[in-house]
N, C-alpha and C positions, 0 to 999 in steps of 0.2 A: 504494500500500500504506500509506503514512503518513497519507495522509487518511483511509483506512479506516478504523484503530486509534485515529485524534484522536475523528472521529465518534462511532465503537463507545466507545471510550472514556468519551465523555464522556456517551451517553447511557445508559449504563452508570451511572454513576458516581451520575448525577439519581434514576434509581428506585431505586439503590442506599440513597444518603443517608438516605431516610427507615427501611429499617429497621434500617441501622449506628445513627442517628441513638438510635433506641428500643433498639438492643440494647446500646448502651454507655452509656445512662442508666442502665437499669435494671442494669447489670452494675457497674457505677461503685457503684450502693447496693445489691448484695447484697455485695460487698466490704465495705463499712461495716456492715452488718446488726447484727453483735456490739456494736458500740459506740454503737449508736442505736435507743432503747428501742422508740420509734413505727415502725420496720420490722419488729424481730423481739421478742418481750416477752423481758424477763430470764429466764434458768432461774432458779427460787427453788430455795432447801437448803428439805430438812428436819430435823427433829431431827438431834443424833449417834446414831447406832448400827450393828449389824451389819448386812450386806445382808442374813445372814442371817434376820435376824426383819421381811422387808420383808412389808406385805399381799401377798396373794394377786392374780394378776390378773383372778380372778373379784370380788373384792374392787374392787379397783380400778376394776372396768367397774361395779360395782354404783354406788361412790360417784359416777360419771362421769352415769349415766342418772339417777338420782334428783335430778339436780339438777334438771331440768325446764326446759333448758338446748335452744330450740328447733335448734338445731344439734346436738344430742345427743339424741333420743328412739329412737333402736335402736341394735342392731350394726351398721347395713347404715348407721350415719350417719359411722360413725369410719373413717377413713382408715387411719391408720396411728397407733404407741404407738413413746415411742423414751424407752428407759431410762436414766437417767442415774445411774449409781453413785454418784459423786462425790459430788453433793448430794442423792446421794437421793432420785429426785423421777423419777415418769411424766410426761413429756408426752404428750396422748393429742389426736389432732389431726384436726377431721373435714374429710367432703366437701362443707362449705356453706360457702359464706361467710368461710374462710380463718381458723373458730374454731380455741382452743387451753385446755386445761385442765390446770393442771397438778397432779397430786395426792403427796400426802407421800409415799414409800413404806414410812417407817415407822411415821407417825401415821395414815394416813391422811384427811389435813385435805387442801382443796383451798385449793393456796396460790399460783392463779392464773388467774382467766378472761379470757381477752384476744384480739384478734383476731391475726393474724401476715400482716403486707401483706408481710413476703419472700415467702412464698408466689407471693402475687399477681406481686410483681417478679418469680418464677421463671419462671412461665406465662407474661408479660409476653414476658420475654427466651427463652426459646426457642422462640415462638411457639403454643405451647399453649392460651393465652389463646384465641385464633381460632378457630382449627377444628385438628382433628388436623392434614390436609391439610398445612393449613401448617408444624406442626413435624417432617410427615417429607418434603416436599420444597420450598417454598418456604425453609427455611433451608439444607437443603443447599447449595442452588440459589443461594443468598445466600452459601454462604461460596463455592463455586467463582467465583460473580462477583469476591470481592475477591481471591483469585488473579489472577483475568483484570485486575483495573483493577492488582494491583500490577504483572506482569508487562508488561501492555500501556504500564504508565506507564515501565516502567525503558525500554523500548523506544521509547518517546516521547521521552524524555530521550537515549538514546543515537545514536539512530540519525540525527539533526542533526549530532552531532559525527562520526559516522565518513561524513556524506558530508562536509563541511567539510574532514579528514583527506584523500578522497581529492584532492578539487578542488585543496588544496595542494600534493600528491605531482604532480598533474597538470600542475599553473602550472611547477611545477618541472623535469618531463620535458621539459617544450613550450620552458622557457629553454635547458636543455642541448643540445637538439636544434637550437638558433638558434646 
């Protein structure tokens, strides 16, 4: 049985490595994303003023397409729009290329085109990058393995000592018995 679990273990462990290896890189820099311009670009502010008087988001998609921004030529190119009150400011983010634009919500001035490789680190790290396939069962499948290497390892490690343990108790039995 111990040789079993060393084996399993360890051949486990080999094909494992490579995508622990890629999924704690990229997860190591989407951690830092905030603080490091060339993973995620800065949210910029816009003017001060009320949300109240922000452009319109017809407004907004207009300023977005006229840019002539080949990542941006319909609606069927933008991803997704993620609001930011704060500073005031759409980010509008499409499905090419991991573009990002971000426009004033008050002026509307656009006061950022820039690519966004978190994106790409995202897809990276859960698999999505590949093929669907792989982010709905090869990372399941990935994380049950490191269940299995942690478990089989604490089992690896333990199970030396309680035969150790018994051989003792046994040296012992076999003295008293003498």
């Amino acid at each position: 049985m111990f040789k079993f679990f060393w084996t399993t273990h360890k051949w486990v462990g080999i094909i494992l490595a490579l995508v622990f290896t890629c999924t704690s890189v990229t997860g190591f820099m989407l951690l830092i994303k905030k603080k490091v311009d060339w993973i995620q670009p800065p949210t910029q502010k816009d003017a001060e003023g009320p949300v109240e008087d922000s452009i319109s988001p017809r407004e907004m998609f207009a300023i977005v397409l006229a840019l002539d921004h080949p990542d941006f030529q319909s609606f069927d190119d933008i991803d997704r729009v993620d609001f930011r009150p704060g500073e005031r400011v759409f980010k509008v983010q499409s499905k090419h290329r991991f573009s990002e634009v971000q426009v004033g919500a008050i002026t509307g001035e656009v006061l950022s085109v820039a690519q966004r490789p978190s994106d790409l680190l995202e897809d990276l790290h859960d698999g999505s990058f590949y093929a669907g396939w792989v982010h709905e069962w090869l990372m399941p499948i990935a994380a049950a393995g490191l269940l299995f290497m942690v478990l089989s390892g604490l089992w690896l490690w333990v199970e030396p000592k309680i035969r150790k343990a018994r051989r003792k108790r046994r040296r012992k039995a076999a003295q008293l018995t003498v």
